[in-house]
N, C-alpha and C positions, 0 to 999 in steps of 0.2 A: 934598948931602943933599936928599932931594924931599920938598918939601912936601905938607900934605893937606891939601885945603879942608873944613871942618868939615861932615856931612852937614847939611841944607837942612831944616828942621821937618817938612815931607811925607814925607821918606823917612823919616826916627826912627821916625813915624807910622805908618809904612806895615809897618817894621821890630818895631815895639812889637805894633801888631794883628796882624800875623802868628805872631807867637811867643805871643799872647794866645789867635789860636785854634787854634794846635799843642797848648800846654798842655788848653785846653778838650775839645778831641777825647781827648789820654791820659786824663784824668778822665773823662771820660765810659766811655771804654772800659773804665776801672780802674774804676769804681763797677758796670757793668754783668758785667763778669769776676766779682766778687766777687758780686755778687747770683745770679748764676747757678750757682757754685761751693756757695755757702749751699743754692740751693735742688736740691742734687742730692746734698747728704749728708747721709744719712736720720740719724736721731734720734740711734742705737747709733754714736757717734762709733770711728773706726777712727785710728789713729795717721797712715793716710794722710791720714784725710781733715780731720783737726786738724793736717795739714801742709800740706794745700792751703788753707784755710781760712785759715790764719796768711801762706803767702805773698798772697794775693788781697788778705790788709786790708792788707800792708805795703803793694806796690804801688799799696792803693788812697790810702793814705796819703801816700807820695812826691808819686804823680801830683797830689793835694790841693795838698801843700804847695808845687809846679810850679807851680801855677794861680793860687796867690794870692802866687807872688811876680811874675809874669808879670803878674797885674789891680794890684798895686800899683809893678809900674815903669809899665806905662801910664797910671794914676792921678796919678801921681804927674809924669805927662810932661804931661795934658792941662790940669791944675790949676797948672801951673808950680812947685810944690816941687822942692826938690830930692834929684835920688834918693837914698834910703838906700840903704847897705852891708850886703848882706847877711852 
């Protein structure tokens, strides 16, 4: 059976910020998606466009709740807690 030597603090680090700013970039894009979505459906809402609307905030909501579990493993990695279960 082959052993694994436990990643090294640097690489977690290195592993945590990376996934910290993949989630930041979806957010970003998923808040920007949704701003733009908003601002291109005029007043007289159409079933479409209360369908694009409702997907833009889900996504933008995922992508949200992506970001702040991603700032709270890194948080939670640089503070030395121990991570919670999501």
């Amino acid at each position: 059976m082959a052993s694994f030597e436990p990643m090294d603090r640097r690489s977690v680090e290195k592993r945590l910020v990376e996934a910290l700013e993949e989630a930041r970039k979806r957010r970003q894009g998923a808040r920007d998606e949704f701003y733009r979505v908003i601002s291109e459906i005029p007043s007289g809402l159409s079933s479409d466009g209360v369908l694009r609307i409702k997907k833009a905030a889900a996504e933008n909501r995922t992508a949200l709740q992506a970001y702040r579990v991603a700032l709270r493993r890194f948080t939670d990695f640089v503070t030395g807690r121990k991570p919670r279960v999501n």
